[in-house]
C-alpha positions as CSV (number, residue, x, y, z in Angstrom):
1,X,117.2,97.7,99.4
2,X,114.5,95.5,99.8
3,X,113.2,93.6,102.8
4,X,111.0,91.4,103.9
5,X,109.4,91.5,107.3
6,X,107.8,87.3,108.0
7,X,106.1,88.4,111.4
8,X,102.5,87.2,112.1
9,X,101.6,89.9,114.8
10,X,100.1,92.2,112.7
11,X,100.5,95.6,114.9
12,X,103.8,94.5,114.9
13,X,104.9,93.7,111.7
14,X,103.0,97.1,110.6
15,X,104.8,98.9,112.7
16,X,108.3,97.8,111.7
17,X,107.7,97.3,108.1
18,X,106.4,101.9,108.3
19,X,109.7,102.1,110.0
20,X,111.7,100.6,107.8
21,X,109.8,102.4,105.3
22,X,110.4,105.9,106.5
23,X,114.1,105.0,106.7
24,X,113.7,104.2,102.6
25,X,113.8,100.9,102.7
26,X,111.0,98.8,99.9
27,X,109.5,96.7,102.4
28,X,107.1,93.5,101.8
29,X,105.4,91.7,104.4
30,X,103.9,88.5,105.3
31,X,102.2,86.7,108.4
32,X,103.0,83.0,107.8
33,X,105.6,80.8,106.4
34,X,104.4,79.3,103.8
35,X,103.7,82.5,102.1
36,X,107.2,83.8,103.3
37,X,108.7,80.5,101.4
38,X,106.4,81.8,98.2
39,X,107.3,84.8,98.0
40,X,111.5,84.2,99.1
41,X,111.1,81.9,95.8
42,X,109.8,85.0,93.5
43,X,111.5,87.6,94.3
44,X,115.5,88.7,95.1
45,X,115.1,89.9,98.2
46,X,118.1,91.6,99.9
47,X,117.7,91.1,103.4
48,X,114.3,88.8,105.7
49,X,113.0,89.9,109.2
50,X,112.0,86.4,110.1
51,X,109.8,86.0,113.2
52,X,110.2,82.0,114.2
53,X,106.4,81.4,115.8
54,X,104.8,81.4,112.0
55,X,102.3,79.7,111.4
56,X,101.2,77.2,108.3
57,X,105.4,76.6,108.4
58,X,107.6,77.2,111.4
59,X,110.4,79.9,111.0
60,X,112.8,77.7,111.6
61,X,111.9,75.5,108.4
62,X,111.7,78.5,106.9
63,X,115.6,79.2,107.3
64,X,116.3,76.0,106.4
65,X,115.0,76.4,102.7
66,X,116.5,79.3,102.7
67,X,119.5,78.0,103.5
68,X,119.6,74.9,101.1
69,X,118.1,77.7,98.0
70,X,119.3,81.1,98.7
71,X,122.4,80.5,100.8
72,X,123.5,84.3,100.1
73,X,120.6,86.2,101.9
74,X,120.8,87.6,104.8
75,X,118.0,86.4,107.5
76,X,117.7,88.5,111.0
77,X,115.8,86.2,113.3
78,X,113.3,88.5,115.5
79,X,111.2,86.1,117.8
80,X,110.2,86.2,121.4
81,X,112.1,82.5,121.9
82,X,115.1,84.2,123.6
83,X,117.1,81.7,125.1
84,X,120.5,80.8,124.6
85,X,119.3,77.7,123.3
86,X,116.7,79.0,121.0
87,X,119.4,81.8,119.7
88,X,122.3,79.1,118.8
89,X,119.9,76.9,116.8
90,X,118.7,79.7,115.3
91,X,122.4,80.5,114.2
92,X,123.5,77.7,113.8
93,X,120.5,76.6,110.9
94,X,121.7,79.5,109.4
95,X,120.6,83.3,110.6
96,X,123.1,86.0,110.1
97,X,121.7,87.3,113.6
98,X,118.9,87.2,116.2
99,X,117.2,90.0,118.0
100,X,114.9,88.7,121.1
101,X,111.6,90.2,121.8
102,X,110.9,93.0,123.1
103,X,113.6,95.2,121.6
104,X,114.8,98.7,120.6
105,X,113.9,99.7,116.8
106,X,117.2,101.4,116.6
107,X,119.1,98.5,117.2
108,X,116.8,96.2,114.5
109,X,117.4,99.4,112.3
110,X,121.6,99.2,113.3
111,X,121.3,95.3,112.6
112,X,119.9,95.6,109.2
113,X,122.3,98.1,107.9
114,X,125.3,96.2,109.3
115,X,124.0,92.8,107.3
116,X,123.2,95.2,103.9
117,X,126.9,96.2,104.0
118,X,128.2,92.9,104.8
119,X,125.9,91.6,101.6
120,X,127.7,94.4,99.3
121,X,130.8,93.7,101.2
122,X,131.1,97.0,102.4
123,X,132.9,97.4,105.6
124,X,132.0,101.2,106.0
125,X,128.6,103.3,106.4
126,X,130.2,105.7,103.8
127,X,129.9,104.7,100.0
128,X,131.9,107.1,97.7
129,X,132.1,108.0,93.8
130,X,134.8,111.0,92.9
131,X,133.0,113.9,94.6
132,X,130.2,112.2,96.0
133,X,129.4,110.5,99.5
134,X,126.3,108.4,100.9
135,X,126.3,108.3,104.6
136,X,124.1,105.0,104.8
137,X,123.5,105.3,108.7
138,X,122.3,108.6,108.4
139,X,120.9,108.2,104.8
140,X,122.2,111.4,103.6
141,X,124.1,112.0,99.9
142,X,127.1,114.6,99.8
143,X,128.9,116.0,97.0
144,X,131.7,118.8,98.1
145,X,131.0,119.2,101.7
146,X,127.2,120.0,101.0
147,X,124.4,117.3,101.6
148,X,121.9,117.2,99.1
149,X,118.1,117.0,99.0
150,X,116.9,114.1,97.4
151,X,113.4,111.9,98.5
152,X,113.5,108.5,99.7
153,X,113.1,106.8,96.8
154,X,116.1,108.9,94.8
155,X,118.1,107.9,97.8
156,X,117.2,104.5,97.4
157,X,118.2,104.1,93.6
158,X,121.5,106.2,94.2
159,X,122.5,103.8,97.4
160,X,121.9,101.2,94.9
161,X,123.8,102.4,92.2
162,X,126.4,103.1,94.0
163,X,126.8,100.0,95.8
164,X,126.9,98.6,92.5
165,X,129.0,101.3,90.8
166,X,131.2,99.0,88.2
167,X,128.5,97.2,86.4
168,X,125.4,98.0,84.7
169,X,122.1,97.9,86.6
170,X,118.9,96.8,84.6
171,X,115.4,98.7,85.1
172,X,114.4,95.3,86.3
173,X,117.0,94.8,88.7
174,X,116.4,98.3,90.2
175,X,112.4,97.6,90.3
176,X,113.4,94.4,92.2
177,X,115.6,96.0,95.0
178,X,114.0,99.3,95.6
179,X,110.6,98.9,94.8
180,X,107.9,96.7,97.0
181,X,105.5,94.3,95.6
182,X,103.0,96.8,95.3
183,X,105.4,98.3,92.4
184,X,104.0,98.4,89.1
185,X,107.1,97.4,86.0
186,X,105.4,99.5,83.2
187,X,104.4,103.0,85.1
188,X,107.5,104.5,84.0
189,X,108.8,105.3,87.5
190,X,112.2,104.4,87.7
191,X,112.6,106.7,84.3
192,X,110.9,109.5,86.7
193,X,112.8,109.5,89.5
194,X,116.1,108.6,87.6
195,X,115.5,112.2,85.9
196,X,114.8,114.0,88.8
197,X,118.0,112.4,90.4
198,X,120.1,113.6,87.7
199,X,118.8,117.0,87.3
200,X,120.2,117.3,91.2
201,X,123.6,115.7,91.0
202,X,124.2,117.4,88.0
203,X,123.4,120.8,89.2
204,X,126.0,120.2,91.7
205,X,128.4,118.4,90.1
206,X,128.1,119.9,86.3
207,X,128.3,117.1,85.0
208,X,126.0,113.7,84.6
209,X,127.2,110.8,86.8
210,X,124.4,108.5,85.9
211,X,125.1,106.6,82.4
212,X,122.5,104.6,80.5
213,X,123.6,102.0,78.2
214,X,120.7,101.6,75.7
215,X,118.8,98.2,76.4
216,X,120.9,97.3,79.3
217,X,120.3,99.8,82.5
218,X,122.2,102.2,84.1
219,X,125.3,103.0,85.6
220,X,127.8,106.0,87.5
221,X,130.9,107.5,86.0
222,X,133.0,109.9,87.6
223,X,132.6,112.4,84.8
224,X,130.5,112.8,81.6
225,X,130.3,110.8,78.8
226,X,129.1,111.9,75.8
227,X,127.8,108.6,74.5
228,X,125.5,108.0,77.9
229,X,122.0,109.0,77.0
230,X,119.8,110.6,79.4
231,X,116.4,108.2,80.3
């Protein structure tokens, strides 16, 4: 999935955004709000950390043009105002939650997965395909009782995948979600690591869960197909 963190404390916003990245999350950052508006316009975020003392554009007016433009993403509110007042504004403009300053990382990290499920709509921590099960609180994949070994980033495009297991998902959609904007669209990478991710399920599985449909993306199945085509 991929965040962004709107924080302009720098040691700060480094420190969750390396966080979020060890946990496998693509993470962008920003220190203001009117480059937080910019970039919320350009790309499809999943989820924004949104710090409310910003400045160039308050955090506050940042929500609210999220709000009237991108009413579906999910904003977590992180800002040292922690009153009750400041927290039902906040809420009430439009956050899907608040966390005060200081706080535990473990709890921002608990908040953000429960607002990625309730985006898919997924009431669980445990996605499932046949055979196979992602543990998304403790980022594992397992397929017959056995976890498997896969990096961050072939954890990242299953979770995807799976959370989006009855349609067809486009190299460009995948770049979006689970690469940052550091990403480059023609290195080839998502081919990479798509190949490597198969070569693993399908040693365990023995078969091919990952599908491509020729100039539209990729997709899972349950068992082979013979007309998929590896990438």
């Amino acid at each position: 999935m991929r965040i962004l963190i709107v924080e302009d404390e720098l040691d700060l916003q480094e420190a969750i955004a390396d966080g979020l990245r060890i946990d496998g999350y693509a993470v962008d950052t920003c220190d203001n709000g009117k480059d937080a508006y910019e970039l919320l316009y350009e790309v499809n975020y999943d989820l924004v950390v949104l710090d409310l003392n910003l400045p160039k554009m308050d955090g506050l007016e940042v929500l609210e043009k999220i709000r009237d433009e991108k009413p579906e993403l999910k904003v977590l509110i992180l800002s040292a105002r922690s009153s009750v007042h400041d927290k039902v504004k906040g809420l009430d403009i439009g956050a899907n939650d608040y966390l005060a300053k200081p706080f535990d990382f473990a709890e921002l990290e608990a908040r953000i997965r429960n607002l990625l499920r309730r985006k898919f709509m997924q009431e669980s921590s445990m996605l499932s395909l046949g055979e196979i099960k992602v543990d998304l609180s403790k980022r594992i994949a397992i397929i017959n009782e056995s976890e498997i070994a896969l990096t961050k980033k072939e954890f990242a495009l299953f979770e995807y995948l799976l959370l989006q297991k009855d349609r067809v998902v486009s190299q460009e959609e995948l770049i979006e979600h689970v690469w940052d904007q550091h990403a480059d669209s023609f290195s080839g990478a998502i081919r990479v690591h798509i190949a490597t991710l198969r070569k693993k399920l399908k040693a365990v599985l023995n078969y091919d869960p990952i599908g491509t449909k020729i100039g539209e993306g990729y997709f899972l199945s349950e068992k082979s197909d013979n007309e998929n085509e590896n990438a």
